[in-house]
C-alpha positions in Angstrom: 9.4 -4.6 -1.0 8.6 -0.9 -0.7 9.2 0.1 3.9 5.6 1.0 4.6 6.8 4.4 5.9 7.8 5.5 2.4 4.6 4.0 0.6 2.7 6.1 -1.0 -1.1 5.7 -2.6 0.1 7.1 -6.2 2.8 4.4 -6.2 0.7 1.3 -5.7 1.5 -0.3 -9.3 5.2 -0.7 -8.2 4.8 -1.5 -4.4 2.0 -4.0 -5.9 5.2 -5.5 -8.2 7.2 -5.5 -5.1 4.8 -7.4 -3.2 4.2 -10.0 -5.7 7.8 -11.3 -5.8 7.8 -11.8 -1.8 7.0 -15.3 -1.8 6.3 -15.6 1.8 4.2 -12.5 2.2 2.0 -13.4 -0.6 2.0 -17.0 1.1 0.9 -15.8 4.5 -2.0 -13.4 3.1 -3.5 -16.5 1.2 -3.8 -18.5 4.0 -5.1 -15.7 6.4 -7.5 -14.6 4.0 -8.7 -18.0 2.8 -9.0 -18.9 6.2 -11.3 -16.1 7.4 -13.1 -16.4 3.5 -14.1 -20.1 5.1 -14.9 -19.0 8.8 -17.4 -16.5 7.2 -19.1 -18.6 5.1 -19.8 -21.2 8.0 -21.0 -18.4 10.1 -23.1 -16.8 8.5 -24.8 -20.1 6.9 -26.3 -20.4 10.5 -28.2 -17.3 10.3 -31.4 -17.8 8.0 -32.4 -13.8 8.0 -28.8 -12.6 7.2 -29.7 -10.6 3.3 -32.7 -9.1 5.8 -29.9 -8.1 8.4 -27.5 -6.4 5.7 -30.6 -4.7 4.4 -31.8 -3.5 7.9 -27.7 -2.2 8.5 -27.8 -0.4 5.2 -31.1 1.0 5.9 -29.8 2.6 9.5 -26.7 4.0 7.7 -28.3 5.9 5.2 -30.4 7.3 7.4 -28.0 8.2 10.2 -25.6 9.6 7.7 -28.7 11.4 5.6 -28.7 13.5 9.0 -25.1 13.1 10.4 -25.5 16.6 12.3 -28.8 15.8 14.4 -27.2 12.9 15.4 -23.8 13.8 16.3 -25.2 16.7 18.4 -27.8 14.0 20.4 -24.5 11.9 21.2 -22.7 14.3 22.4 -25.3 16.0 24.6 -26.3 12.3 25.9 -22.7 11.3 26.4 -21.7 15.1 28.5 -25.0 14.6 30.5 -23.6 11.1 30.9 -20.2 12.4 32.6 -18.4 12.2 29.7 -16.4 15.0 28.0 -16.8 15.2 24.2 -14.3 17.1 21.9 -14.8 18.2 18.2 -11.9 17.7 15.7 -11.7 18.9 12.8 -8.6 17.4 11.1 -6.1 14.8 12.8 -3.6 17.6 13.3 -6.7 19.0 16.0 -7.3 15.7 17.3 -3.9 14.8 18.0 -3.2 18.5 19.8 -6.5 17.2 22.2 -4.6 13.9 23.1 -1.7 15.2 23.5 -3.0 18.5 26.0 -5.3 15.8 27.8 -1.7 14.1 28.5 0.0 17.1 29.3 -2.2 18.5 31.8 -2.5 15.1 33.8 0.9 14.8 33.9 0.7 11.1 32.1 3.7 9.7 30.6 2.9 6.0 30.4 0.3 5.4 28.0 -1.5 2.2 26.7 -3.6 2.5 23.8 -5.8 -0.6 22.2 -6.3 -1.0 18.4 -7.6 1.9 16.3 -7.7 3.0 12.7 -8.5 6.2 13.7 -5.7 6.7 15.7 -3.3 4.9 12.6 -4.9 7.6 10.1 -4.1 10.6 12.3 -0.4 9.7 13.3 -1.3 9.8 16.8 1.1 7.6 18.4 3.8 9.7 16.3 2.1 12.9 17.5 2.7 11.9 21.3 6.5 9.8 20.8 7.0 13.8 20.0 6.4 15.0 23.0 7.6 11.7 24.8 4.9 10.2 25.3 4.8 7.5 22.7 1.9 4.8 24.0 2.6 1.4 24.0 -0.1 -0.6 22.0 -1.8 -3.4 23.6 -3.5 -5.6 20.9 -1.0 -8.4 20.0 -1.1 -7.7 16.6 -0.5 -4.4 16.7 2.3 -4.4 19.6 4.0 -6.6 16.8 4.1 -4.5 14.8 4.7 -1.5 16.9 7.8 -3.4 17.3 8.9 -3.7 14.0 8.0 0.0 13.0 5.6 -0.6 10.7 2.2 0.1 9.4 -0.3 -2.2 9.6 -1.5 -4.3 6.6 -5.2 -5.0 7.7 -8.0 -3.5 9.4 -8.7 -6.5 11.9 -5.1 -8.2 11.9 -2.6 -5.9 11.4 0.4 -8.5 11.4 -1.7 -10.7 9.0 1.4 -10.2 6.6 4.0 -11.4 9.0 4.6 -15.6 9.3 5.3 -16.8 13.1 8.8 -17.3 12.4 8.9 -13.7 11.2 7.3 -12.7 14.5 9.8 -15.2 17.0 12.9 -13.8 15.4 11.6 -10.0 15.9 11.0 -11.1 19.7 14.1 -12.4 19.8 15.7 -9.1 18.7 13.2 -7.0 20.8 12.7 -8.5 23.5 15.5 -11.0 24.2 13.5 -14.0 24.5 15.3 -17.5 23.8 14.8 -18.6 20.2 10.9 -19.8 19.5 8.3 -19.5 16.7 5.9 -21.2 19.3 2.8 -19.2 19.3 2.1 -19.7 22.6 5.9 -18.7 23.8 5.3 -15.8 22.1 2.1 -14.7 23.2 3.5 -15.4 26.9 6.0 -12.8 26.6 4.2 -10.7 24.7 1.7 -11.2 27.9 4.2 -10.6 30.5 5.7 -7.3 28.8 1.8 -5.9 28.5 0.3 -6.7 31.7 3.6 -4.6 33.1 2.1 -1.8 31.0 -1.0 -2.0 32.2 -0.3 -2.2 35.5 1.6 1.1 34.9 -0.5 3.3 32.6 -1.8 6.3 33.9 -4.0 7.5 30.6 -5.6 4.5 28.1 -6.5 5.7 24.0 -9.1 3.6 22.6 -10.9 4.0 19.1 -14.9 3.1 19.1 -16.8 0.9 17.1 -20.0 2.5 17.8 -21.2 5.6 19.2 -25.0 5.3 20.4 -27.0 9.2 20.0 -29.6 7.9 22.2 -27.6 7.2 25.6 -24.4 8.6 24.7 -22.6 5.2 24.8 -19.7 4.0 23.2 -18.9 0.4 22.0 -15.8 -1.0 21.7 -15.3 -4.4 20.7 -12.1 -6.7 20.4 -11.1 -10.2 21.2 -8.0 -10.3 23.9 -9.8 -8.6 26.6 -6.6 -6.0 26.1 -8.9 -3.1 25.4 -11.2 -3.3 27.7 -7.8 -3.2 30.6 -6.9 -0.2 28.4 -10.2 1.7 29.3 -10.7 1.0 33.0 -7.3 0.1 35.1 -5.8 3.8 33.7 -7.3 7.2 35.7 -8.2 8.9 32.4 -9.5 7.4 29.0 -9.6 9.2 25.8 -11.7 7.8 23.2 -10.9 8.6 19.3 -14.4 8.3 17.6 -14.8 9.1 14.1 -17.9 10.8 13.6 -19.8 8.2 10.9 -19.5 5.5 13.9 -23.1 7.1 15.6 -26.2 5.1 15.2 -29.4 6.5 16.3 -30.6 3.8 19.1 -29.4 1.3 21.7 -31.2 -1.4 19.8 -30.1 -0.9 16.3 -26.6 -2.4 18.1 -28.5 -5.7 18.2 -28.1 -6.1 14.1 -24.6 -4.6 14.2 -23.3 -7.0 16.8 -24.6 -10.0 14.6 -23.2 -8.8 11.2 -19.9 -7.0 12.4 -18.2 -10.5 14.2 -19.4 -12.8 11.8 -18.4 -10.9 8.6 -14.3 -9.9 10.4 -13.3 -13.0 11.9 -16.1 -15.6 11.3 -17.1 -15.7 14.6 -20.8 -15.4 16.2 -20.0 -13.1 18.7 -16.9 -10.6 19.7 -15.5 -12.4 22.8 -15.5 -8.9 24.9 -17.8 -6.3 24.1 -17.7 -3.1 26.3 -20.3 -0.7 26.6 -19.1 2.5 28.2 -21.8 5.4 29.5 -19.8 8.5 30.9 -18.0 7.8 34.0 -18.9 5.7 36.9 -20.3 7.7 40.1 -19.5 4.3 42.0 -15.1 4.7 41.8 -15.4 1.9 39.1 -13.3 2.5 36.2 -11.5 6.0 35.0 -12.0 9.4 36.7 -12.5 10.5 33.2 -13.8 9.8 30.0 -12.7 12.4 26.8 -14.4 11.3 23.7 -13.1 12.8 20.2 -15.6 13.2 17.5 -13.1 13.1 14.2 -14.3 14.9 11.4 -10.9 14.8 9.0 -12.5 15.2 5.8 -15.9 13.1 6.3 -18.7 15.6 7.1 -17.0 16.2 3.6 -18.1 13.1 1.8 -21.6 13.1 4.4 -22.4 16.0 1.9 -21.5 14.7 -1.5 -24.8 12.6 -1.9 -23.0 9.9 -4.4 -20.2 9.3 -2.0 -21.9 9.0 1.0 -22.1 5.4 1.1 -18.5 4.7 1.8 -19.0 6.1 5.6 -21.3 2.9 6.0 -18.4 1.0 6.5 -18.1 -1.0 9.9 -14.4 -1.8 9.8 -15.0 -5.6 9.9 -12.4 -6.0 6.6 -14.5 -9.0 4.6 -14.2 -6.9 1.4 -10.1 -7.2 2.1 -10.4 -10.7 2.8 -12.7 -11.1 -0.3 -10.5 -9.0 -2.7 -8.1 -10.6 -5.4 -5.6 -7.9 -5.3 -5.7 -7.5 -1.5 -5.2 -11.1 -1.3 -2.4 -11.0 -3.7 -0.4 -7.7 -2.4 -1.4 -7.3 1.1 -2.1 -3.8 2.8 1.2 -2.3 2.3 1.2 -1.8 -1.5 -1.5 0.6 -0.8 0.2 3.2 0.9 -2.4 3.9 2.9 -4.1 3.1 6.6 -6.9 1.8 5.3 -5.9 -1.1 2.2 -8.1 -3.2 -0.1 -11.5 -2.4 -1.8 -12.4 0.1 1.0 -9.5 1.8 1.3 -9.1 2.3 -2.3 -12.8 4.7 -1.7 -12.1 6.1 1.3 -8.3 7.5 0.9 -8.7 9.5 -1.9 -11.7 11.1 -0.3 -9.8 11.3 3.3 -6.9 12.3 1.7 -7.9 14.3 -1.6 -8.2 12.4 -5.0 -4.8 13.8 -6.5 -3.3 12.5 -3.5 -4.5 8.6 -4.1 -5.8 8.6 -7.6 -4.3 5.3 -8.2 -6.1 3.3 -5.6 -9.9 3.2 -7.0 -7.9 1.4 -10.4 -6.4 -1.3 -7.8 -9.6 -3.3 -8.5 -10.9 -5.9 -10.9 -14.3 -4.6 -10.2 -15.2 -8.6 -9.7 -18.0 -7.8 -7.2 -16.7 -9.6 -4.8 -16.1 -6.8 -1.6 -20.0 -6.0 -2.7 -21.0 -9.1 -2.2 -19.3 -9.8 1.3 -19.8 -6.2 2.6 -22.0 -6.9 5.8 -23.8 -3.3 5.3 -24.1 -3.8 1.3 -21.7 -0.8 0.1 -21.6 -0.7 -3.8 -18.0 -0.7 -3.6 -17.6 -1.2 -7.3 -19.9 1.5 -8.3 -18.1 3.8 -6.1 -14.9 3.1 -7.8 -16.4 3.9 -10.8 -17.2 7.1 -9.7 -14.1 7.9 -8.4 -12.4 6.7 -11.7 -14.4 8.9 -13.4 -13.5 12.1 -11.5 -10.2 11.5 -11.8 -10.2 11.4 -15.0 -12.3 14.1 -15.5 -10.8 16.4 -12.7 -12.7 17.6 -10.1 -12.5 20.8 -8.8 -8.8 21.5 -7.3 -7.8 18.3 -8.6 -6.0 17.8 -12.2 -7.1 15.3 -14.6 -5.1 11.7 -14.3 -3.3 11.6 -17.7 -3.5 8.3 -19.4 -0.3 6.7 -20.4 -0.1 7.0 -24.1 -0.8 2.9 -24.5 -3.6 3.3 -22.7 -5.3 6.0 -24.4 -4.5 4.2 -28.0 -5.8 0.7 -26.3 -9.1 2.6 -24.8 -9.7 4.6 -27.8 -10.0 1.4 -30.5 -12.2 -0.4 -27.9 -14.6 2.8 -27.9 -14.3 2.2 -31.6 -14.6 -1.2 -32.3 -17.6 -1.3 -29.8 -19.6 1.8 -31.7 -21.5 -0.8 -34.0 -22.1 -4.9 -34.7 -20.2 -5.2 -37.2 -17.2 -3.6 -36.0 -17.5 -5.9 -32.9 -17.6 -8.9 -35.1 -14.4 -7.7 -36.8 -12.1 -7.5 -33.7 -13.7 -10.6 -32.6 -11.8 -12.2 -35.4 -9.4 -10.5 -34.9 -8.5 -11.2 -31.3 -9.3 -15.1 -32.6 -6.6 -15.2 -35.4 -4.2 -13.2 -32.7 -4.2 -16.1 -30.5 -3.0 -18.5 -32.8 0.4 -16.4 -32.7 1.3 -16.2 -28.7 3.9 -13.9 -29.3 1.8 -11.4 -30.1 0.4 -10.7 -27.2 4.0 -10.9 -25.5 5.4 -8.0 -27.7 2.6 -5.6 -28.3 1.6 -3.1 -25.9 -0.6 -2.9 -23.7 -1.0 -6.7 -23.9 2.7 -7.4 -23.1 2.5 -5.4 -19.8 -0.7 -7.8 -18.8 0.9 -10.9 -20.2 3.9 -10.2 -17.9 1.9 -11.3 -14.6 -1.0 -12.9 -15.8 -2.6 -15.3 -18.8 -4.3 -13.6 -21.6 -7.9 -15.1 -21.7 -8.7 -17.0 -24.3 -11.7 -16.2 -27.1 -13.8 -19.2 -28.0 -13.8 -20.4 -31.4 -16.8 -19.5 -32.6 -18.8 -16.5 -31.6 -22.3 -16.7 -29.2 -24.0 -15.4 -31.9 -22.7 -17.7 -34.6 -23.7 -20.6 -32.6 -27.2 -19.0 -31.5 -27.4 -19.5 -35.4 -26.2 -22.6 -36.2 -27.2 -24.4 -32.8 -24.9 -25.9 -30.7 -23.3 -28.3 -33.1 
C-alpha cells in the first residue's frame, strides 16, 4: 500500500487499488465502520425531533457562514475582552509561524497537543519537530499513530485502520513493552508514557470544535479526558480554530452538542466537554490563552455562494462511516487530511481543484454521506459541482482530460439517451451482451469495472414493455 507521506489526492485510483488488496486493512475499516453505522442508528432512534435538529443545525450554518465576517469579529472582540489573545492566519504557513514564536518566546520545549484536524492540515507538528519542538500528541489514537509516522485515516479515529495486533507489535518496537495485543496493556503504557508528558508540558495545542461569537468561548470536546489535561496543567494554551467553527450564541451549542456525539461515535453525549472563556483571574488553569482564527483558503469558499455549504461540516465523520468507498479503502487512498465524502469537497477547495481533482470522482454518488450528515450537507450535489469545474476548468485551473475510453463510453451514452427509441435500442443491446460474459471482460471501459466489481444485470424485459403487457 502507498506510505501516507507520499499519497497524493491525484493518485487516489491507484492508492484505492493498493488498499483493496490489504486484506486486513479493509477488514478492520469494515468492522469499525459497521460498528459506528450501528451505534448511530440506536442513538439517534431515541431522539423523536432529530430531522427538526438537522434542520435547525443547517439553518444556524447558513446563516453564520451567510455573514462569516460579523461573526468572526464579535468572537474575537468577546474572547480578547475575555482575557484571551486572538490571532488571524491567513494560510497554515502563518499559522504555524504563530505557534511556533508563541513557543519561542516562552521558552517551551515540551509540548502536548490533543487531537486536531486543523493542526494535521497545516503540518504543524512538522513545523515545530523543525525547530525542536515537536509536541507529543495525547489522544490515543493519534499518539499511535504519531508513533508509526503516519497520517491519520479518519477524522474521529485516526488509527481506525490499524488492528490491535498491529498496534502491540508497534509498542513493542516503540516503547519496549513485553509482547501484548491486550487493549488494556496497551492503553496502560500508553497511560503511563502520557501522564509523564503531561506532568512535563510547559505549552498545550488544542483544535476547537466550536467557537461561540457571543461570549467568546471555545468548545472542545473529546472522550479520554486527555485534552482537557492538555489545556489546563500547561502555563500557556494555544488554540487552532478554523474560522467556519463560530456560531452566533451560547444556546445554539444546545443542538450541536445533541447532533455532533450521536452522529461520530453513537454516543448521547461527549464524555468531557470543556468550555473555555479567556483566562481564569482565580490562578485556575493557563496564564494564557492564544486562539488562532485559520483562514487557509475558506473565507474563499464563504464567498463562492454554491460552495459554501461544505464549511457546515462539524467534523463528526458519519458520512466516512456511511461511505462505500471510504469503507472499502480507508483514509489513506485519499492523500489528503481530510478522507471520505467530505474530504473529497473540501480538499480540492483547501487545496486548489488541480491539485485534488480526482477526489470529487471517488464517489458513487449513493446518497448515503447526505443522508447521515447531522447538519444536512448536499454532499452529492457538491460533487457534482466540483466535477463539473473540473471538467470545464475554472479559472487558473486546466480542464481534467478524459481518458480516451471514457470520452468514447460518455459520448454514446449522451447519444443513445438523446431520444426513445435510441434508448430502446441499447437496451437490447446491453440484454443480448449479457448472454456473452466475455464481453464485458474484454471491452473497454467495461473490462476495467468488471475487474473489481460485477456488471449489473438488465432485466429481461423492459419497464415499459411490461407496463404494456401487464405483469405476466
Amino acid at each position: 500500500m502507498t506510505p501516507p507521506d507520499e499519497a497524493h489526492p491525484n493518485a487516489f485510483a491507484q492508492q484505492a487499488r493498493d488498499a483493496l488488496q490489504d486484506e486486513v486493512l479493509t477488514g478492520a475499516l469494515r468492522r469499525a465502520t459497521d460498528l459506528f453505522g450501528e451505534r448511530r442508528r440506536a442513538a439517534i432512534a431515541t431522539v423523536p425531533d432529530w430531522q427538526e435538529l438537522r434542520e435547525h443545525a443547517r439553518k444556524v450554518k447558513a446563516h453564520t457562514l451567510a455573514q462569516l465576517d460579523h461573526y468572526l469579529e464579535r468572537f474575537a472582540a468577546n474572547a480578547t475582552a475575555a482575557g484571551a489573545t486572538v490571532h488571524w492566519a491567513r494560510d497554515g504557513d502563518e499559522a504555524c509561524a504563530i505557534v511556533t514564536r508563541i513557543a519561542a518566546e516562552r521558552s517551551a520545549s515540551r509540548l502536548v497537543k490533543s487531537k486536531s484536524m486543523a493542526t494535521e492540515e497545516i503540518g504543524l507538528n512538522e513545523a515545530l519537530a523543525a525547530r525542536a519542538r515537536e509536541p507529543v500528541e495525547t489522544d490515543l489514537g493519534e499518539w499511535i499513530i504519531q508513533l508509526a509516522g503516519e497520517t491519520p485515516s479518519h477524522i474521529i479515529v485516526p488509527a481506525i485502520h490499524k488492528t490491535r495486533q498491529q498496534i502491540g507489535r508497534l509498542f513493542v518496537d516503540k516503547l519496549g513493552i513485553p509482547p501484548t495485543d491486550d487493549p488494556d496493556a496497551l492503553a496502560a503504557a500508553a497511560r503511563t508514557r502520557l501522564r509523564a508528558h503531561f506532568a512535563a508540558a510547559d505549552l498545550g495545542i488544542s483544535g476547537v470544535n466550536f467557537g461561540v461569537a457571543e461570549t467568546g468561548t471555545i468548545l472542545i470536546l473529546e472522550n479520554e479526558g486527555n485534552a482537557r489535561m492538555t489545556t489546563t496543567l500547561p502555563k500557556t494554551h494555544v488554540a487552532v480554530m478554523g474560522i467556519e467553527k463560530v456560531i452566533p450564541r451560547f444556546d445554539d451549542l444546545e443542538v450541536f452538542l445533541r447532533l455532533l456525539p450521536r452522529s461520530g461515535t453513537g454516543q448521547h453525549l461527549t464524555t468531557y466537554q470543556s468550555l473555555l472563556t479567556g483566562t481564569d483571574p482565580g490562578g485556575e488553569g493557563p496564564d494564557e490563552l492564544h486562539i488562532v482564527l485559520l483562514d487557509n483558503g475558506r473565507a474563499k469558499i464563504a464567498v463562492d455562494r454554491v460552495m459554501r455549504e461544505t464549511l457546515a461540516c462539524i467534523r463528526c465523520g458519519a458520512c466516512l462511516n456511511a461511505c462505500p468507498v471510504y469503507q472499502s479503502v480507508g483514509g489513506h487512498a485519499y492523500g489528503s487530511v481530510y478522507p471520505g465524502p467530505i474530504g473529497a469537497i473540501l480538499t480540492p477547495q483547501l487545496q486548489g481543484l488541480e491539485q485534488a481533482a480526482a477526489l470529487p470522482f471517488a464517489s458513487t454518488l449513493c446518497g448515503a454521506c447526505k443522508d447521515v450528515c447531522p447538519v444536512a450537507i448536499d454532499i452529492p450535489s457538491l460533487l457534482l459541482e466540483l466535477r463539473r469545474r473540473a471538467v470545464d476548468g475554472t479559472p487558473g485551473q486546466r480542464p481534467v482530460r478524459l481518458r480516451r475510453s471514457e470520452r468514447i463510453a460518455f459520448g454514446l451514452w449522451s447519444w443513445f439517451a438523446r431520444g426513445p427509441r435510441r434508448f430502446r435500442f441499447a437496451a437490447r443491446l446491453a440484454r443480448i451482451a449479457q448472454r456473452v460474459p466475455l464481453l464485458s471482460r474484454l471491452l473497454p471501459p467495461l473490462s476495467a469495472w468488471t475487474r473489481t466489481r460485477e456488471l449489473p444485470t438488465a432485466e429481461g424485459r423492459a419497464f415499459r414493455d411490461r407496463r404494456r403487457g401487464g405483469n405476466r
